[in-house]
N, C-alpha and C positions, 0 to 999 in steps of 0.2 A: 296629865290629861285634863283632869277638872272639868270643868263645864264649858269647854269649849267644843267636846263631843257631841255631835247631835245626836238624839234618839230618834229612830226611826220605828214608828209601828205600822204594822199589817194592816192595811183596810183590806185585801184582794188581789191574788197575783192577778196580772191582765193576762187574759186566755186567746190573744190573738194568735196565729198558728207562727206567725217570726216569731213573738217575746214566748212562748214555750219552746220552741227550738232554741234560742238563745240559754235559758233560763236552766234548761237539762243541758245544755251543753257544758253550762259551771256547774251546777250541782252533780251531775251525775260523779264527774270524776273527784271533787273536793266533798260530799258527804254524801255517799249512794243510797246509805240505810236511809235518810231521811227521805232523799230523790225519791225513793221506791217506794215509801209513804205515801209521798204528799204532802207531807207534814212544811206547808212553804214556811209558817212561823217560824219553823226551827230554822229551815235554811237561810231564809233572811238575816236571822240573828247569827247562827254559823258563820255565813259568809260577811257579816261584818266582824264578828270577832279576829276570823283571820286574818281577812284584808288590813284590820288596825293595828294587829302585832306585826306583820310585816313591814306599813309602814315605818314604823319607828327602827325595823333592821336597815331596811334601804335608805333611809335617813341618815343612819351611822357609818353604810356604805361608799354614799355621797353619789346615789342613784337618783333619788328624789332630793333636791333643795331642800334646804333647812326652812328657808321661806313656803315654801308648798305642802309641809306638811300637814297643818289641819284642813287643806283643799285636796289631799289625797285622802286624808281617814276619814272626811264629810261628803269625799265621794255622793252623788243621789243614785242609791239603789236601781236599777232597771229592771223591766217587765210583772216591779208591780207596782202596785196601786199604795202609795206611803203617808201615813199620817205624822208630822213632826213635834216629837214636845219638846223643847229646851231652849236655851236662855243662849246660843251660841250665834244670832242671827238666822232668817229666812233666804240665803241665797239658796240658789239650785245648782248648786257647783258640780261642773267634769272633770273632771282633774286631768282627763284624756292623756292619763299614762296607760293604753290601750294594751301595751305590750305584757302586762299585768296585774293591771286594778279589773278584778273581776268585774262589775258595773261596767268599767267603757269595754270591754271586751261582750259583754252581752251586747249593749249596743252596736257593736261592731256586727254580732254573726246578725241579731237581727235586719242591719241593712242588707248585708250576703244572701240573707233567705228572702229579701225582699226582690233583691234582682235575679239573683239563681230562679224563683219565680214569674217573675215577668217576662226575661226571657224565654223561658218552657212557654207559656200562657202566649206568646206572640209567636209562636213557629211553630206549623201548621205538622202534624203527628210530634212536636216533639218530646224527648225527653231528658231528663239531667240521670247523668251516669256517672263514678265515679272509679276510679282508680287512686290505688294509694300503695303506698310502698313504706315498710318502717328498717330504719338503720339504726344498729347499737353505735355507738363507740366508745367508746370504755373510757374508764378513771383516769389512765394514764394521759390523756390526750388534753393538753392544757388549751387556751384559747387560741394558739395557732392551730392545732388540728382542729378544734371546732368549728372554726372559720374558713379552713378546705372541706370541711365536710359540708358544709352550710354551703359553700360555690358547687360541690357535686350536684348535691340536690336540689340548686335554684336551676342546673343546668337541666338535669333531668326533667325537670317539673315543666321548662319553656319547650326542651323536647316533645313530652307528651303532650300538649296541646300544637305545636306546630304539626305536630304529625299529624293530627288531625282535625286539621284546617285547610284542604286543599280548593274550598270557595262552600261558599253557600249552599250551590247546585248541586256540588258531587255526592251522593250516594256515600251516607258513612259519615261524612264530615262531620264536628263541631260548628257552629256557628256561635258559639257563645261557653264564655265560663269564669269559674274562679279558678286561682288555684293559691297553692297555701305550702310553709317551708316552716315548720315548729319544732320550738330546741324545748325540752322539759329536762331539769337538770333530776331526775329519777334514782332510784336502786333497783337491787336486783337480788332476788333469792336466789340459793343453791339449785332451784328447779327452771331459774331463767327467765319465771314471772314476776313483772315489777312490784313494788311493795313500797311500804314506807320506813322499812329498819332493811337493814343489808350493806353491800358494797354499791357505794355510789358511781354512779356513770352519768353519760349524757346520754338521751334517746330523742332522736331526730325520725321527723315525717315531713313525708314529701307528698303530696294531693294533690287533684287536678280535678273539678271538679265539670263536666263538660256539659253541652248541652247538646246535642244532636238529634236531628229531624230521623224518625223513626227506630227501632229500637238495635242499628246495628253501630259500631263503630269499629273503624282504622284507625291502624299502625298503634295500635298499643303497645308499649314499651316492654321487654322482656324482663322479669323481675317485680314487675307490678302483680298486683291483683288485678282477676279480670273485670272486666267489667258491667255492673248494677243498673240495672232500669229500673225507673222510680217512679213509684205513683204520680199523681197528677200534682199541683200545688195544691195544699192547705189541707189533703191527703193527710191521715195520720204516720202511714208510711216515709212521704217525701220529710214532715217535720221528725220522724225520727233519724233518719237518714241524715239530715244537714246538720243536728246536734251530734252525733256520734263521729261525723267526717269533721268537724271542727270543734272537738272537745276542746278544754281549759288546758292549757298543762301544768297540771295542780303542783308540780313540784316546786312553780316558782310561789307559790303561799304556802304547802305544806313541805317542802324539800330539806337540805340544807341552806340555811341563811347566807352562805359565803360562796355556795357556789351558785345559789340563785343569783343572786348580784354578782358574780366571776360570767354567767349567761346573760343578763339583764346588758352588761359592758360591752358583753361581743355584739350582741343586738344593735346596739346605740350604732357601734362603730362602723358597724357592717352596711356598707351602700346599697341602700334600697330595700334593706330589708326593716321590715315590718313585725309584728306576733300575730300569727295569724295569716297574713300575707303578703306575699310582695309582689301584688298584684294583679287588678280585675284585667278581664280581656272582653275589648267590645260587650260592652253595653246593651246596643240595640242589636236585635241578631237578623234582624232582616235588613232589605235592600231599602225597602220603604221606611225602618225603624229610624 
């Protein structure tokens, strides 16, 4: 490694209500005790420690380029505020493996919370509501099951928001949203709740995050959870809500190394899919937008 690692220190997380949604959305599931502090030092330095030991797994993988790896572990930390000491040069490097590098993954919800936002804020009573759905599939299911499991849930996911989209006008509709299709390569204790020692599996979520004028919504999908009405934007409710509906899926930094990158491949291969997700719907949510 040597001194081609940058050191990054704390001046001040940035407390705008995206980069705290973004910020709890990786900490919360990759070190919760500190999350639940405060303590951003620690997490900062945390979540570069992990991020750096994984690269050099996905390295050996052959996930990350052998050429990109000190542009992954130099990653520039997001939503905070970073003082640089080392002799490794000043770029401001993304390495925008999104699908994993904690850092572009914050940047990522922070854009999501920025539009999930502006839509609500432009449609007149409206609100962002959410529905989600979680599916095991166990150990045995090598990257072909992963991969019909991953087409159920993208199917599902265009389901619940077509369903409700039947125009701007109707009573009930969506006019706007995200929605999102995430593989965490997880365990599983004897009681059924995930952990980090146990029998390995895949655990897949399916989200749709909607926007609709007033606080009711159509045709929600059977199997889903119902659905949340959320404070306004910038609400400490709405930023807890969009950190918890697009957590990290800490398995691919904390998991096992082989089946992180056995997920990381399905990802790649998989058309159109994204970490996080495969995709926004309309943008502007009015007629005028």
């Amino acid at each position: 490694m040597g001194n081609k690692l940058r050191k990054f220190e704390l001046i001040e997380p940035v407390m705008a209500p995206d980069a705290r949604a973004a910020r709890r959305a990786v900490a919360a599931p990759l070190f919760p005790k500190e999350t639940m502090a405060a303590d951003w030092n620690a997490v900062l330095q945390a979540i570069l420690t992990a991020w750096r030991a994984r690269v050099w797994v996905l390295v050996s993988k052959g996930y990350i380029p052998l050429t990109q790896r000190w542009v992954a572990a130099n990653c520039l930390p997001a939503t905070f505020l970073t003082a640089t000491a080392t002799t490794a040069g000043n770029k401001n490097w993304f390495c925008n493996y999104r699908d994993v590098c904690p850092w572009c993954y914050m940047r990522w919800v922070s854009g999501v919370y920025r539009a999930a936002a502006e839509v609500t804020g432009r449609t007149e009573g409206g609100r962002a509501l959410r529905m989600m759905r979680t599916v095991h599939l166990s150990y045995g299911a090598g990257p072909a099951g992963l991969t019909a499991a991953l087409d159920t849930l993208q199917r599902e996911a265009r389901m619940a928001l077509r369903a409700n989209q039947a125009g701007p006008d109707a009573p009930g509709a969506a006019v706007g949203g995200v929605w999102s299709v995430m593989v965490d390569p997880a365990v599983v204790r004897k009681d059924g709740k995930a952990t980090t020692k146990g029998t390995p599996f895949w655990r897949l979520r399916a989200r749709a995050l909607l926007v609709v004028p007033g606080d009711r919504m159509v045709g929600t999908l059977r199997g889903w959870d119902p659905p949340q009405v959320l404070g306004a934007p910038g609400s400490e409710e709405f930023t807890e809500v969009l950190a918890g509906h697009f957590r990290y899926p800490a398995g691919l930094v904390r998991g096992n190394p082989s089946r992180a990158a056995e997920c990381l491949q399905v990802r790649k291969e998989y058309p159109g899919y994204l970490a996080g997700t495969v995709g926004r719907l309309r943008g502007a949510a009015t007629a005028g937008g």
